[in-house]
N, CA, C and O atoms as CSV, one atom per row, in Angstrom:
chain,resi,resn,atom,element,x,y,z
A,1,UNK,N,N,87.310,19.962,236.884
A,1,UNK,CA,C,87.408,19.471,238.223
A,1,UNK,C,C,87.681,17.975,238.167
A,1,UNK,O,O,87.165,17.290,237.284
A,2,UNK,N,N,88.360,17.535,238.952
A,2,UNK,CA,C,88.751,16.338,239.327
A,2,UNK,C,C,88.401,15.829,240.363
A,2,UNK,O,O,88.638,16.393,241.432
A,3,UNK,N,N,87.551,14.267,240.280
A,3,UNK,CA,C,86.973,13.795,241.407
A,3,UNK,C,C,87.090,12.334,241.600
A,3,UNK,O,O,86.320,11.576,241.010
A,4,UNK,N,N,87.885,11.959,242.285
A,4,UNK,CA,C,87.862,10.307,242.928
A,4,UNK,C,C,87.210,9.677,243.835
A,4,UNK,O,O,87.439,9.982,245.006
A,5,UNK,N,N,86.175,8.580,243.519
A,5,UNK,CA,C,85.270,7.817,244.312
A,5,UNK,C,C,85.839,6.911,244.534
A,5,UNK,O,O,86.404,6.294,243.631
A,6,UNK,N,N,85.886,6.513,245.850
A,6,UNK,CA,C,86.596,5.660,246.849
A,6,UNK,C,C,85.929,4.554,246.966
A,6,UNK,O,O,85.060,4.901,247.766
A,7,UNK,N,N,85.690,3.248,246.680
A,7,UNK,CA,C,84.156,2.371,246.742
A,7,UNK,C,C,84.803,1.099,246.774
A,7,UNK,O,O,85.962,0.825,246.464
A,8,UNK,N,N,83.573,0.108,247.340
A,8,UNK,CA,C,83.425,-1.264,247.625
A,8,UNK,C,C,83.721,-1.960,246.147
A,8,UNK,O,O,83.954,-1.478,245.039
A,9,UNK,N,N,83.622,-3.124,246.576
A,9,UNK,CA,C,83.826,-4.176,244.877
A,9,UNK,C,C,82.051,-4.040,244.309
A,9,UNK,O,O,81.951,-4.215,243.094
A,10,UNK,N,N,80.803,-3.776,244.990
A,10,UNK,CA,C,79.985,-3.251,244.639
A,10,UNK,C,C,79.616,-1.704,244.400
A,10,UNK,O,O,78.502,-1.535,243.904
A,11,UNK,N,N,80.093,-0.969,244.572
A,11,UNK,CA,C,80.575,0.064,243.881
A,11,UNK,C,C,80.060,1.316,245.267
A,11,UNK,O,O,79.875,2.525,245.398
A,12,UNK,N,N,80.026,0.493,245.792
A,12,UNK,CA,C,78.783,1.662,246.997
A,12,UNK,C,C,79.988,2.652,247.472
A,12,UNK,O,O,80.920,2.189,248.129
A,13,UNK,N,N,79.948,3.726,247.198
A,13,UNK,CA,C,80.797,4.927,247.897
A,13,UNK,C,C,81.033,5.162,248.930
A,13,UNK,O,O,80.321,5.428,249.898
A,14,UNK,N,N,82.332,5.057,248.761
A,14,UNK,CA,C,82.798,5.293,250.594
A,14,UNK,C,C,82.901,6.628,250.920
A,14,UNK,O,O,82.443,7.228,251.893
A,15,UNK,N,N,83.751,7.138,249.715
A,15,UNK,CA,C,84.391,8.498,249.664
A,15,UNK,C,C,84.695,9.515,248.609
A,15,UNK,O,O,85.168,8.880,247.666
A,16,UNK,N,N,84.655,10.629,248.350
A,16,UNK,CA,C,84.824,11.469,247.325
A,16,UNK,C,C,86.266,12.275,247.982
A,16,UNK,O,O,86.622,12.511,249.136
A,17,UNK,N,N,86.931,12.579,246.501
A,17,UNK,CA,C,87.666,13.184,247.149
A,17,UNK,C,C,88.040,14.685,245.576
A,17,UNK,O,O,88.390,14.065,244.571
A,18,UNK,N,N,88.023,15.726,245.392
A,18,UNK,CA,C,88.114,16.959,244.620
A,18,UNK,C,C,89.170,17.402,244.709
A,18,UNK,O,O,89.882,17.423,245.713
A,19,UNK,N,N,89.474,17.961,243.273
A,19,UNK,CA,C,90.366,19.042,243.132
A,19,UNK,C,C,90.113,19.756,241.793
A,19,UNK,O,O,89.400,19.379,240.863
A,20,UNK,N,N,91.022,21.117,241.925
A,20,UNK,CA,C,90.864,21.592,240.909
A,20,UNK,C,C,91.141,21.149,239.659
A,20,UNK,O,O,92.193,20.516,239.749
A,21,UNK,N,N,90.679,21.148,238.329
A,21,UNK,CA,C,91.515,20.389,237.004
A,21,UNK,C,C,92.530,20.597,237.336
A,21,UNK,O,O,93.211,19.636,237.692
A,22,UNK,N,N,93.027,21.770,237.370
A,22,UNK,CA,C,94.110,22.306,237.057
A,22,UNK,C,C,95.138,22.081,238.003
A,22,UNK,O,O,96.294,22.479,237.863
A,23,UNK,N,N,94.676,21.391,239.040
A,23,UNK,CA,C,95.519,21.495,240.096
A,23,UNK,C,C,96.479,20.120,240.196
A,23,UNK,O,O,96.226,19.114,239.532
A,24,UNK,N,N,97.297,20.190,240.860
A,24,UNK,CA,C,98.585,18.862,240.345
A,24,UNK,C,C,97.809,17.661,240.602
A,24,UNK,O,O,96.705,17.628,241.145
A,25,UNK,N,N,98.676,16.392,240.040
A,25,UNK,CA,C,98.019,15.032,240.072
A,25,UNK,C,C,97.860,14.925,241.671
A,25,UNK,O,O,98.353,15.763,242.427
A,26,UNK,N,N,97.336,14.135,241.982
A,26,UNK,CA,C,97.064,13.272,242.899
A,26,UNK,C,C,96.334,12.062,243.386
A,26,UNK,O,O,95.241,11.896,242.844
A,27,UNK,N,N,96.635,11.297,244.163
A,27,UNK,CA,C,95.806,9.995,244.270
A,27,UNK,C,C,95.585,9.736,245.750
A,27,UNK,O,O,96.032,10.407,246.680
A,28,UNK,N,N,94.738,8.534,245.823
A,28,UNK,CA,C,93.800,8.250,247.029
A,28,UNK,C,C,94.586,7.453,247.627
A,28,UNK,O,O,95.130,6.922,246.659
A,29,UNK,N,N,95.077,6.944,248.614
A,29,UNK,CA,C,95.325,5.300,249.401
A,29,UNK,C,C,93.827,4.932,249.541
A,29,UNK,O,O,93.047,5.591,250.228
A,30,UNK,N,N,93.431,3.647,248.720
A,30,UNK,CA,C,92.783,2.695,249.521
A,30,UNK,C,C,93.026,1.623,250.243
A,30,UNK,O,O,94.203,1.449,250.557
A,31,UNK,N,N,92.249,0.858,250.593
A,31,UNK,CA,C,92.422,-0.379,251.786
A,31,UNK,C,C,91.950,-1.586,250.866
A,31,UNK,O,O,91.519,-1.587,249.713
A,32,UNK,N,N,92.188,-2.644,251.802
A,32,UNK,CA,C,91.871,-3.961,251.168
A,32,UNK,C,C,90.572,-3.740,250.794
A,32,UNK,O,O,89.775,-3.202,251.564
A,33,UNK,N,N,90.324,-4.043,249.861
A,33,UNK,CA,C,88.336,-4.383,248.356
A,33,UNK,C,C,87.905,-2.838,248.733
A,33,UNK,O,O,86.710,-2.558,248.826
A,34,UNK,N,N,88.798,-1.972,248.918
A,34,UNK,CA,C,88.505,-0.871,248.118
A,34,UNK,C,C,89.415,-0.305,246.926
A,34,UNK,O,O,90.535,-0.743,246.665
A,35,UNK,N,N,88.714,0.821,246.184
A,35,UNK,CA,C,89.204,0.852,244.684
A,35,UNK,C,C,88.874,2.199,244.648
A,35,UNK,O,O,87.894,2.621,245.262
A,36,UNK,N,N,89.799,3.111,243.805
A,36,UNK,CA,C,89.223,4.358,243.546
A,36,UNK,C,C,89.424,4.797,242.201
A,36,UNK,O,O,90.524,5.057,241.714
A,37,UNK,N,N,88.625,4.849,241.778
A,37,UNK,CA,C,88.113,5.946,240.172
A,37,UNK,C,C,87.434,7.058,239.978
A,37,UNK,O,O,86.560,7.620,240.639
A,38,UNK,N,N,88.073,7.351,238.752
A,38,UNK,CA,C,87.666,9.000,238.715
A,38,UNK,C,C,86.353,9.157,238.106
A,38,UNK,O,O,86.089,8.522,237.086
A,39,UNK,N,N,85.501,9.949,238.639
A,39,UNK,CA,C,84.279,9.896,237.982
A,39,UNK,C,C,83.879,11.338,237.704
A,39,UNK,O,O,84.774,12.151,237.932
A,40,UNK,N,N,82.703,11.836,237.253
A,40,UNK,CA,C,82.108,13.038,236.587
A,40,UNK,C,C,80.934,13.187,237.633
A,40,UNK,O,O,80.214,12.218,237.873
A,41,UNK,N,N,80.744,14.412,238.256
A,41,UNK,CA,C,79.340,14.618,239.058
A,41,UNK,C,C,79.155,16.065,238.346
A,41,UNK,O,O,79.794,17.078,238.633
A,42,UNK,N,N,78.393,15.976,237.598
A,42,UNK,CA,C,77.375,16.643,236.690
A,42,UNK,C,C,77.155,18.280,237.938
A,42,UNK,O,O,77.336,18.083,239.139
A,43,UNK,N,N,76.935,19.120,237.650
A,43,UNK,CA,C,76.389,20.210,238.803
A,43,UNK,C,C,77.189,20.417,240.092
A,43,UNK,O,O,76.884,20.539,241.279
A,44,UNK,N,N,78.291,20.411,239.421
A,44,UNK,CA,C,79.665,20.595,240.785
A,44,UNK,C,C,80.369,21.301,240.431
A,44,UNK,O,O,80.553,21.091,239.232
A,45,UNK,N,N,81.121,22.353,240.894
A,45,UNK,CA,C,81.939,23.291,240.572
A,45,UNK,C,C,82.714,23.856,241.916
A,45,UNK,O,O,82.104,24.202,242.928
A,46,UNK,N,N,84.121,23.897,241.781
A,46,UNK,CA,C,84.088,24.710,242.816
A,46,UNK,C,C,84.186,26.119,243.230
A,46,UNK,O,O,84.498,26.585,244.325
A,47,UNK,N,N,83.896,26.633,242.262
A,47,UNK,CA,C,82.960,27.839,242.091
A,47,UNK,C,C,81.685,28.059,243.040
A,47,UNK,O,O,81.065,29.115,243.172
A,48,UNK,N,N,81.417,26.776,243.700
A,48,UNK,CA,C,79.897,27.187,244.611
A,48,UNK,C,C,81.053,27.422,245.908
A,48,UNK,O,O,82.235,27.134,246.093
A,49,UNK,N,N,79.700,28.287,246.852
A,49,UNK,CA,C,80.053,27.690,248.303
A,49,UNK,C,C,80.426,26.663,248.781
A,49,UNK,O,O,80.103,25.672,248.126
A,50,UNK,N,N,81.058,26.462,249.788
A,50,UNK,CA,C,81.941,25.016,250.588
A,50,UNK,C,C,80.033,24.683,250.932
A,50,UNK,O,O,79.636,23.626,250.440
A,51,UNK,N,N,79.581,25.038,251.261
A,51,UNK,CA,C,78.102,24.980,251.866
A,51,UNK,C,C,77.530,23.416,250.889
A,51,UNK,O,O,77.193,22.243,251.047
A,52,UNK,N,N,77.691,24.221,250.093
A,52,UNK,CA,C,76.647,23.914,248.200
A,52,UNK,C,C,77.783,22.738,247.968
A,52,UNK,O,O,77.239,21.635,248.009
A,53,UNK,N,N,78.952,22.670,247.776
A,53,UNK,CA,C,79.287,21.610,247.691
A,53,UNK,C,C,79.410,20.244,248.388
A,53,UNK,O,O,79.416,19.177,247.774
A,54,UNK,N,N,79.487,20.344,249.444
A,54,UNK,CA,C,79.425,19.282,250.455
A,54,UNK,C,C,77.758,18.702,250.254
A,54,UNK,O,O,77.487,17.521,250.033
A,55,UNK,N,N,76.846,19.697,250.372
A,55,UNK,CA,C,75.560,19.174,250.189
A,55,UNK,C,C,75.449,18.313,248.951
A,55,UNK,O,O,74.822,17.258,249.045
A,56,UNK,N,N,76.058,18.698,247.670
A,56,UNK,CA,C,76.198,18.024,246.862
A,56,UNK,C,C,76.723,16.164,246.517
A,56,UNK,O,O,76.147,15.184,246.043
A,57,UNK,N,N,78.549,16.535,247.250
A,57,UNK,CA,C,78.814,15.558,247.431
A,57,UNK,C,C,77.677,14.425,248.436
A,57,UNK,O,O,77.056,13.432,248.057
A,58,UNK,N,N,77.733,14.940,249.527
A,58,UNK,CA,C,77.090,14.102,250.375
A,58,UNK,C,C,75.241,13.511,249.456
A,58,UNK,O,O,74.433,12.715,249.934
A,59,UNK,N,N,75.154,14.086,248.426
A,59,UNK,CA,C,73.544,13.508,247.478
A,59,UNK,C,C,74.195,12.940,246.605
A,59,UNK,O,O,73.513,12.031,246.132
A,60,UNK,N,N,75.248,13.015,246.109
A,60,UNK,CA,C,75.932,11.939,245.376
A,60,UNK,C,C,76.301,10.656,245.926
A,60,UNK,O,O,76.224,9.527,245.441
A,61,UNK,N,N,76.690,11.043,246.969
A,61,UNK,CA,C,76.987,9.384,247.925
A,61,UNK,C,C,76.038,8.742,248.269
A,61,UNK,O,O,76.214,7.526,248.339
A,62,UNK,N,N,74.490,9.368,248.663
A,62,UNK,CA,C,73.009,8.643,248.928
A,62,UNK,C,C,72.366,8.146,247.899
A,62,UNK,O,O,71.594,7.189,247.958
A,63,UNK,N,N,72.727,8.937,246.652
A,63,UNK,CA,C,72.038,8.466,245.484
A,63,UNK,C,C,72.344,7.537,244.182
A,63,UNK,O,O,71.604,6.957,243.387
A,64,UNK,N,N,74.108,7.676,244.341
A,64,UNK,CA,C,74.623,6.994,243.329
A,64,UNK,C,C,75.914,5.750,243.755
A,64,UNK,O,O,76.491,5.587,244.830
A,65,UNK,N,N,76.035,5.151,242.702
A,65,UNK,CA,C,77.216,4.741,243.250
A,65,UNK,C,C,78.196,4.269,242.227
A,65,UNK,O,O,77.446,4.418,241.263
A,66,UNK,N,N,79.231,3.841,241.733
A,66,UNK,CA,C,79.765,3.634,240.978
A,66,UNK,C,C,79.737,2.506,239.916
A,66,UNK,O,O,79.851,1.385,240.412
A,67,UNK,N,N,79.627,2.541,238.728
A,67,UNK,CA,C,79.136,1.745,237.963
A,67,UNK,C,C,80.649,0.380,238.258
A,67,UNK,O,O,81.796,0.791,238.087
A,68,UNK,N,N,80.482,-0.761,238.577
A,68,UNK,CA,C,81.658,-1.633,238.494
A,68,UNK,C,C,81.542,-3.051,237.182
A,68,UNK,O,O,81.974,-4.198,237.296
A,69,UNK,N,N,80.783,-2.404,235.968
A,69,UNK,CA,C,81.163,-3.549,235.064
A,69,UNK,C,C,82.240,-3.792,234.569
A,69,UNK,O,O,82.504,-4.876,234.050
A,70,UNK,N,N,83.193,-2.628,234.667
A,70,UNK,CA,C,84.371,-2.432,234.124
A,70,UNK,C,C,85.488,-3.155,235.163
A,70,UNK,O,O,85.157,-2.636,236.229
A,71,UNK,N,N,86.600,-4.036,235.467
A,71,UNK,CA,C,87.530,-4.153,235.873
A,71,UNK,C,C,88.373,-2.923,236.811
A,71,UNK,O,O,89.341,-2.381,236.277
A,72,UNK,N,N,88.025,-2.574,238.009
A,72,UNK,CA,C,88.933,-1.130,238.167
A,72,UNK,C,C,90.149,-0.904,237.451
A,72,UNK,O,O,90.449,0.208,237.015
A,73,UNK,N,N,91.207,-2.423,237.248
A,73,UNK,CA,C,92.456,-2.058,237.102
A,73,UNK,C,C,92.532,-1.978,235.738
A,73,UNK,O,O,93.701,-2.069,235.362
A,74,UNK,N,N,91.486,-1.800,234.564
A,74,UNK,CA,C,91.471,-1.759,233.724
A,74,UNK,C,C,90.686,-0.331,232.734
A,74,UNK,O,O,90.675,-0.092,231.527
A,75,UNK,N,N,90.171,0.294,233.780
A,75,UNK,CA,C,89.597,1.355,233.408
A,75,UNK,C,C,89.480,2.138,235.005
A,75,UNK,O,O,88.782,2.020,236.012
A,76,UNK,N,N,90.490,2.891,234.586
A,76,UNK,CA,C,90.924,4.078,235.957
A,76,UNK,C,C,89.254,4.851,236.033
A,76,UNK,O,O,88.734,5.123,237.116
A,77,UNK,N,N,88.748,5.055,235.031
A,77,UNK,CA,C,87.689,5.914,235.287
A,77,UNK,C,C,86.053,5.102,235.120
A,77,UNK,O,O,85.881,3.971,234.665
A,78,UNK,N,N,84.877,6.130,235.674
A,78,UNK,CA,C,84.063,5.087,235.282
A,78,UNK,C,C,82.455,5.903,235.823
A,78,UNK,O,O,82.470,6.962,236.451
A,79,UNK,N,N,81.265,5.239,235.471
A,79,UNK,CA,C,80.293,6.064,235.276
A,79,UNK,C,C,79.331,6.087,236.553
A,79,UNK,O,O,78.996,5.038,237.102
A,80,UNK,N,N,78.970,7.156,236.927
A,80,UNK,CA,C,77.848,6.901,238.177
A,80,UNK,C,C,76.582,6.665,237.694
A,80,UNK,O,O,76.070,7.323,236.788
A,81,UNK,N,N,75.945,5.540,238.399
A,81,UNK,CA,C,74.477,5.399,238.209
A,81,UNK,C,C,73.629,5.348,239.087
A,81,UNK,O,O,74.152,4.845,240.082
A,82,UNK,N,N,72.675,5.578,239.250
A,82,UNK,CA,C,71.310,5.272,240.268
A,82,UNK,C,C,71.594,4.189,240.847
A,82,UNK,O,O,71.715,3.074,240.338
A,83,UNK,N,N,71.772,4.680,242.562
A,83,UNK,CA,C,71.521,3.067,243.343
A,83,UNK,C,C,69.711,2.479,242.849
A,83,UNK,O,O,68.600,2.946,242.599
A,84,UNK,N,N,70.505,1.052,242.956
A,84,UNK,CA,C,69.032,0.198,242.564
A,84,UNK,C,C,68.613,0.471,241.395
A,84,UNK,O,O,67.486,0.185,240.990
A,85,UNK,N,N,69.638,1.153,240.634
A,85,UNK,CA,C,69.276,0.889,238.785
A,85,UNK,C,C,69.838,-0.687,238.077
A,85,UNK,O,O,70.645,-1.439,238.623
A,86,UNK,N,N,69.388,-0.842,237.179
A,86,UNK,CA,C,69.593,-2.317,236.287
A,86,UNK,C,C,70.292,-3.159,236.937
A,86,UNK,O,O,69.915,-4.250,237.364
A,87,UNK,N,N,71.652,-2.528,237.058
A,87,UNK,CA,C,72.716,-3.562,237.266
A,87,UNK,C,C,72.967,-3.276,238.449
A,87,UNK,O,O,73.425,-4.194,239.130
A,88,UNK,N,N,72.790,-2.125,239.011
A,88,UNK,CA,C,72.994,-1.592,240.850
A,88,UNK,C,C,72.064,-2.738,241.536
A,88,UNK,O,O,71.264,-3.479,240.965
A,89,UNK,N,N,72.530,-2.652,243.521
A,89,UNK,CA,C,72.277,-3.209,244.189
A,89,UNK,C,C,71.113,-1.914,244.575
A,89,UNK,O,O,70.338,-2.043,245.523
């Protein structure tokens, strides 16, 4: 599965956006000091219900947010961590 987080220059998630691996490329438009990278959400499939996933996404967006030590334009992809962990706000 393929998943792009849509986020601030602090990494706070705006937006998720899925597809199948397998399914053709695609990309996000963002807006001015937003950035989007591809990230990994652990316990997602779309194999669940539309139900089960949305609940998902939407606990990924309350709980995590995108790690930004990395340069976006330098690393397309990148790691989710605990809001209000080490380096999180």
């Amino acid at each position: 599965m393929k998943v792009i987080a849509v986020h601030d220059a602090v990494g706070e998630i705006l937006s998720l956006v899925v597809s199948p691996e397998e399914g053709p490329d695609f990309g996000v438009e963002s807006h001015a000091g937003e950035f989007a990278r591809t990230v990994e959400i652990p316990g997602l499939s779309l194999d669940m219900p539309d139900p089960e996933i949305y609940r998902r996404l939407e606990e990924v967006t309350k709980t995590f947010r995108v790690d930004v030590a990395d340069q976006p334009e330098l690393a397309p992809s990148a790691q989710l961590v605990a809001k209000g962990g080490p380096s999180g706000s």
